[in-house]
Backbone bond lengths (Angstrom), bond angles and torsions (degrees), N, CA, C in turn:
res aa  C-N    CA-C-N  psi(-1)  N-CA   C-N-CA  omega(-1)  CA-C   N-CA-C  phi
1 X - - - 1.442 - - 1.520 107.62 -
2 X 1.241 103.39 137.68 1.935 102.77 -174.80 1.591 90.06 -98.57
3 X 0.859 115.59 162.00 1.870 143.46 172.16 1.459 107.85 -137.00
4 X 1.630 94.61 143.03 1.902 103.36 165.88 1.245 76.97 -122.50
5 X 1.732 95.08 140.63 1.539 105.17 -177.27 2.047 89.10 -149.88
6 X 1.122 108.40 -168.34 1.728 99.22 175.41 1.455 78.20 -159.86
7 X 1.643 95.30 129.78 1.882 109.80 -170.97 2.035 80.84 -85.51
8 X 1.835 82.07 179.29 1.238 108.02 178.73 1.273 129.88 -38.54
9 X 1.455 111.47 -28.17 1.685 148.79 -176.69 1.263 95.99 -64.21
10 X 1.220 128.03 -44.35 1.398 118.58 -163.15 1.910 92.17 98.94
11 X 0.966 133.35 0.38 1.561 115.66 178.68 1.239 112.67 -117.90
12 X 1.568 107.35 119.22 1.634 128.52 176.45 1.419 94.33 -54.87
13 X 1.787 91.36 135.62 1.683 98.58 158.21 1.510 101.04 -166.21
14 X 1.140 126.96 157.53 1.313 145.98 155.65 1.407 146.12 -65.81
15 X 1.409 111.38 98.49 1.796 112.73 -159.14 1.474 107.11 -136.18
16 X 1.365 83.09 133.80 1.931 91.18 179.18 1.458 99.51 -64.70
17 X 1.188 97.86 162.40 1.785 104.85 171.99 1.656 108.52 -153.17
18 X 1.116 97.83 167.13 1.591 125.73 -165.33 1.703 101.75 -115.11
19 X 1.718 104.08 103.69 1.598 93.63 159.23 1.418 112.80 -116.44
20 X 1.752 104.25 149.12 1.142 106.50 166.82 1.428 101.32 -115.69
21 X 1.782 122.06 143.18 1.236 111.54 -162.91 1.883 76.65 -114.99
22 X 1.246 102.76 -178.03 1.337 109.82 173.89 1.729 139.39 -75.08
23 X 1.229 100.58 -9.60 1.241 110.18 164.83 1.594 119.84 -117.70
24 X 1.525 118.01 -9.43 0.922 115.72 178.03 2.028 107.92 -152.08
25 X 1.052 107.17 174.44 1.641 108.57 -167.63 1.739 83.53 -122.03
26 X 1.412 121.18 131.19 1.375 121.93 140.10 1.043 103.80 -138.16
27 X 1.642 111.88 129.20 1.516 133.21 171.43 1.356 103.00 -82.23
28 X 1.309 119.67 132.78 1.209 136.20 176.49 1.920 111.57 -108.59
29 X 1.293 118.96 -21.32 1.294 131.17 -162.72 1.859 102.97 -139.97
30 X 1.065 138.00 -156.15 1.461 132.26 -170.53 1.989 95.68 -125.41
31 X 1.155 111.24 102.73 1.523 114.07 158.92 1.142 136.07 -53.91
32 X 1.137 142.88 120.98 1.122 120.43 -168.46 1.719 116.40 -125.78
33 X 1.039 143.49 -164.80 1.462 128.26 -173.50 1.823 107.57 -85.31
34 X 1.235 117.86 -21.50 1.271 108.19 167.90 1.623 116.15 -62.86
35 X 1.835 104.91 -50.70 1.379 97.50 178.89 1.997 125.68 -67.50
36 X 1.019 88.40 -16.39 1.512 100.35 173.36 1.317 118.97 -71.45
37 X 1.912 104.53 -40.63 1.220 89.04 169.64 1.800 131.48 -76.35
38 X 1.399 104.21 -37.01 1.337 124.87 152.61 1.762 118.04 -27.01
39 X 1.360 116.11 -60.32 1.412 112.66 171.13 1.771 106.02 -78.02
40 X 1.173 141.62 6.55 1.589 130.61 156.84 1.725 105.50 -95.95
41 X 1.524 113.81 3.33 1.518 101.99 -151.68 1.986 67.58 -98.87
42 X 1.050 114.47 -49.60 1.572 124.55 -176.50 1.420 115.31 -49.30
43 X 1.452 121.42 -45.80 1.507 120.06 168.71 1.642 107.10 -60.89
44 X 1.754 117.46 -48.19 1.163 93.35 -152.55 1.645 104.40 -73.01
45 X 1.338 107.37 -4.89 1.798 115.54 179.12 1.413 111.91 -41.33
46 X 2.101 86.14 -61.48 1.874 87.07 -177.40 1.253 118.61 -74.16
47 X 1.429 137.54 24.20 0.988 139.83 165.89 1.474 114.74 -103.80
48 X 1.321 107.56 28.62 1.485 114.83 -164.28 1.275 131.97 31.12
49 X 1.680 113.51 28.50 1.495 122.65 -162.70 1.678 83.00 -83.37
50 X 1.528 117.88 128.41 1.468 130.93 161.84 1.461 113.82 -64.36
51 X 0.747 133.42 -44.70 1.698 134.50 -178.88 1.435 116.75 -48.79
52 X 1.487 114.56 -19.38 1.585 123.05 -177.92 1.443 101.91 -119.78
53 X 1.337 111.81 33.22 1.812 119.21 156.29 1.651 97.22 -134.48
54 X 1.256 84.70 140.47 1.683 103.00 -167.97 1.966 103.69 -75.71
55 X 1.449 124.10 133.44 1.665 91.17 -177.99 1.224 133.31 -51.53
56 X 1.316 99.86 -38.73 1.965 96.86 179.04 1.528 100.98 -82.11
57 X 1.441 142.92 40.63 1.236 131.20 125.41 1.575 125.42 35.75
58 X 1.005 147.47 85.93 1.850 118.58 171.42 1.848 79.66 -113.05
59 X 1.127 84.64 140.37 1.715 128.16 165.22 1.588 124.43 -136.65
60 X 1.945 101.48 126.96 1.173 95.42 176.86 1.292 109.24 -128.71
61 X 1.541 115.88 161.94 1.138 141.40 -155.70 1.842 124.40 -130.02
62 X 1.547 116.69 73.72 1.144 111.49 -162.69 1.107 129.43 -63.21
63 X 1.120 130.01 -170.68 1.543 123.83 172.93 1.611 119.12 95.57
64 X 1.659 97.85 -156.03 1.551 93.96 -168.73 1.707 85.31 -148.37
65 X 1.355 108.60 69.50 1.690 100.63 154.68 1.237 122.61 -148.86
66 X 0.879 137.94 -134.26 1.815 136.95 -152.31 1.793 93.47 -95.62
67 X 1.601 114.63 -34.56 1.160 123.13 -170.01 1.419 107.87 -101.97
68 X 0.959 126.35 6.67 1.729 128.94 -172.50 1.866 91.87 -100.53
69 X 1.965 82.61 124.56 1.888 97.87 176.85 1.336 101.79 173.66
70 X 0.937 121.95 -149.68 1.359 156.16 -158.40 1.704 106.37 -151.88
71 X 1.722 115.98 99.11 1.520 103.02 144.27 1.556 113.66 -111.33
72 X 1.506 115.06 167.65 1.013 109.95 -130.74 1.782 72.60 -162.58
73 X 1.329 115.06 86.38 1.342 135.90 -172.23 1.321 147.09 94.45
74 X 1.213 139.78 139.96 1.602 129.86 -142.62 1.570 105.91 -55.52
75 X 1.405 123.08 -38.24 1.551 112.35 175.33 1.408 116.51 -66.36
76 X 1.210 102.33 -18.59 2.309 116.96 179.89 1.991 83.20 -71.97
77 X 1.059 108.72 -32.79 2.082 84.64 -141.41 1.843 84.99 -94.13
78 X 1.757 106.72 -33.50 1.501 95.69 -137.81 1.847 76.97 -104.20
79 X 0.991 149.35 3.80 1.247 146.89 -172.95 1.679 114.16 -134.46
80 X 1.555 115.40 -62.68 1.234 101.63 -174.12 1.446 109.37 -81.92
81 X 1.132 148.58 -33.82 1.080 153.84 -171.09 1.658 102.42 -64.73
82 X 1.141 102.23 -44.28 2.009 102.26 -171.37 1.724 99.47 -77.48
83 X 1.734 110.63 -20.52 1.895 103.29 -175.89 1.836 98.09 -85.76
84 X 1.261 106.80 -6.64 1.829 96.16 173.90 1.576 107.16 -96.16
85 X 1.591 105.27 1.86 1.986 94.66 171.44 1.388 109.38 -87.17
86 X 1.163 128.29 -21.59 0.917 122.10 -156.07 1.471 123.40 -117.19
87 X 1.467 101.26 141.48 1.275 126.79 81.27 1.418 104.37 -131.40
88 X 1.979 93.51 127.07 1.697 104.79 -170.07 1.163 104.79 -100.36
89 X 1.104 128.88 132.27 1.561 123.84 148.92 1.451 114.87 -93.14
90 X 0.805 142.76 -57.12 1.622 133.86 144.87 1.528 113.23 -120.39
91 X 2.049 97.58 147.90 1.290 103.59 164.05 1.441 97.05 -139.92
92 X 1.154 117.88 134.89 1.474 132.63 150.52 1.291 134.16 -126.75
93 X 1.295 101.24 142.85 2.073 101.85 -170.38 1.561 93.68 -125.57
94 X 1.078 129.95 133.59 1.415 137.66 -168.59 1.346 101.16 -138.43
95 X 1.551 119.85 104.04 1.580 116.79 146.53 0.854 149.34 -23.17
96 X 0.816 113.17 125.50 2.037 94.49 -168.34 1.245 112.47 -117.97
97 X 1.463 119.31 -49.80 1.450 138.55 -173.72 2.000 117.46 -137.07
98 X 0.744 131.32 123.37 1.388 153.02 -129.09 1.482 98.32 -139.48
99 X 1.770 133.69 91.33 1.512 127.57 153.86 1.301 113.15 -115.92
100 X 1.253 123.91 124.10 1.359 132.79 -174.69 1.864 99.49 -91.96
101 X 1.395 108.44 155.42 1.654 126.41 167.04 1.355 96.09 -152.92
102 X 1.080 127.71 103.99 1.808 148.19 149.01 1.973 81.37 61.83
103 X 1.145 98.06 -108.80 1.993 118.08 -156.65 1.545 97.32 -81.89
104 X 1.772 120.19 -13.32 1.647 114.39 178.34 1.599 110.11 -101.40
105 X 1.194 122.57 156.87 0.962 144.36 171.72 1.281 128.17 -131.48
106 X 1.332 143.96 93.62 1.447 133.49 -174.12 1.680 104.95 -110.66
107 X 1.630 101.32 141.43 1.429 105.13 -165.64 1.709 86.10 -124.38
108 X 0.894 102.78 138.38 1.806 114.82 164.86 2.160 109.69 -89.54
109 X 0.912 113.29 120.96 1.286 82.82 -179.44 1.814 100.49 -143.24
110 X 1.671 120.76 -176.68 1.406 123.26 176.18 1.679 99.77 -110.59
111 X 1.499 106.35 128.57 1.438 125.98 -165.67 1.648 95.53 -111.59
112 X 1.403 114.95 109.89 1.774 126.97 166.84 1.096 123.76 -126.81
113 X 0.873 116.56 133.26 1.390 123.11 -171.03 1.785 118.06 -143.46
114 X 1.181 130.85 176.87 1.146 146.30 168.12 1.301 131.25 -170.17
115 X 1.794 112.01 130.29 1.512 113.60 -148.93 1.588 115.04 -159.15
116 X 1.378 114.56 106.37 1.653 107.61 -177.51 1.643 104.39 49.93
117 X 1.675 105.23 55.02 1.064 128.39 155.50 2.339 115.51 64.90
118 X 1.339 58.36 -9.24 1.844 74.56 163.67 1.622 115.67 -82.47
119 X 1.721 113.73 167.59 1.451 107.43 -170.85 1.993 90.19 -158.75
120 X 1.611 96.86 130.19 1.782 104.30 172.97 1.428 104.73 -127.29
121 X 0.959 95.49 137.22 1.629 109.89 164.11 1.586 128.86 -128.26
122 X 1.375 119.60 87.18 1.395 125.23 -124.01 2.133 76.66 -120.86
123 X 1.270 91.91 164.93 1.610 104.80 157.37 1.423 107.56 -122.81
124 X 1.257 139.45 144.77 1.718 154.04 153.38 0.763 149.49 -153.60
125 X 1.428 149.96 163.02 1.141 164.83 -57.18 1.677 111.89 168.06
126 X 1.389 128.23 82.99 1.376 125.88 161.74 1.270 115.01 -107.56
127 X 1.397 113.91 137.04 1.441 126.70 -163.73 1.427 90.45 -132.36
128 X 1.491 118.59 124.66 1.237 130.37 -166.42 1.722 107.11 -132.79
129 X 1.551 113.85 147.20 1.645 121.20 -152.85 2.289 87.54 -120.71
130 X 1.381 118.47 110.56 1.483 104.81 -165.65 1.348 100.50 -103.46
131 X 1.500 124.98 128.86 1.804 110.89 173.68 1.066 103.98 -62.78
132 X 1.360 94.87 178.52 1.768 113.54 -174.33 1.279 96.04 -63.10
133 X 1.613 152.40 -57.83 1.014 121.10 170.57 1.665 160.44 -125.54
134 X 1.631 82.39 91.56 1.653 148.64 -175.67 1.548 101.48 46.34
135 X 1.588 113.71 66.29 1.410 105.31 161.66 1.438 93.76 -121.66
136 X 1.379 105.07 171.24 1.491 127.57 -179.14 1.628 109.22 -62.24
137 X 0.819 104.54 94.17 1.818 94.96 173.53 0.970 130.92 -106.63
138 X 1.683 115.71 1.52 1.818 112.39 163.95 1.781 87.16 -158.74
139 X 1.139 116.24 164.04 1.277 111.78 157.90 1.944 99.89 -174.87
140 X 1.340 102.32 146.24 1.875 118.77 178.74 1.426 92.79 -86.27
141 X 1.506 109.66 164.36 1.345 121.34 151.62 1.409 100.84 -121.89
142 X 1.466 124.88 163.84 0.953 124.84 154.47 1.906 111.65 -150.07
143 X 0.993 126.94 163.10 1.201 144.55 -152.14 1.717 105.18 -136.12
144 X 1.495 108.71 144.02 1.833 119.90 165.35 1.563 106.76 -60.24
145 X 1.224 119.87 -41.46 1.451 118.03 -141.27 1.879 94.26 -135.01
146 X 0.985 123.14 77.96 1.857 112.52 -158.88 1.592 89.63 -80.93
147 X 1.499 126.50 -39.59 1.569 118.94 -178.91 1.594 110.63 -51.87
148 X 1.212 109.66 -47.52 1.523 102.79 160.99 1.536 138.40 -39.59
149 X 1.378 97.46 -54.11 1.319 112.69 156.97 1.177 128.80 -20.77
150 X 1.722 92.51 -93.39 1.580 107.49 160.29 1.322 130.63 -24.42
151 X 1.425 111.29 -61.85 1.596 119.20 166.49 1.366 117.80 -26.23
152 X 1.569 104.54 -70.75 1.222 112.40 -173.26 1.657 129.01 -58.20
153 X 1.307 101.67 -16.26 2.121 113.69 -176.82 1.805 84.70 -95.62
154 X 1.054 125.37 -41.86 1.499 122.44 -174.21 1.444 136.69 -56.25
155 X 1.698 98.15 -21.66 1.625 117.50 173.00 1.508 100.53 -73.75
């Protein structure tokens, strides 16, 4: 499958890509062991496995709430960032859809949560930047509904 997409650069270009959806894998383009490893470096992310985030980490965080920033290292992503969600009663981020391009990775996924008696059920969008060797080294989130969002870190 070809895509027009416009990388980080700001420059449109055209790249086959590789999805794996969650119940099933169809390659559309030729995988290769970098992207393979790249899409396991991305699962084991959302599994909060640390070893597949690079230490200097940058993560960003849009919006306008208590949790919207930039951290910018494993104690920024895996500590301060998780002490401004909370108080969680549940959060889950579930993958959904999986396209790799060389060092990018974009995952579509379902964002739930529950918090000071509030409840979201969001769909989104993480687009993740992998070093050469294949940890997470920057990645956006983004969200359908970001006022929601907000709302919900703001109570």
């Amino acid at each position: 499958m070809l895509l027009s997409r416009t990388d980080p650069l700001g420059v449109a270009v055209r790249t086959s890509v590789v999805i794996q959806h969650s119940t099933m894998q169809k390659e559309t383009g030729t995988m290769d062991a970098r992207d393979q490893r790249n899409i396991a470096a991305v699962r084991g992310f959302y599994r909060q496995e640390r070893e597949h985030a690079a230490p200097n980490i940058i993560w960003h965080v849009p919006g306008h709430s208590p949790v919207s920033g930039e951290y910018v290292g494993w104690d920024a992503y895996f500590t301060t960032m998780v002490s401004r969600m909370e108080p969680l009663d549940r959060w889950e981020v579930e993958p959904l859809d999986v396209m790799v391009n060389g060092d990018f990775v974009v995952a579509t996924s379902r964002v739930v949560g529950e918090r000071r008696g509030q409840r979201i059920d969001l769909r989104g969008v993480h687009l993740f930047r992998l070093s050469d060797d294949g940890k997470v080294a920057e990645g956006w989130g983004f969200v359908n509904d970001q006022d929601a969002l907000d709302a919900f870190f703001s109570a």
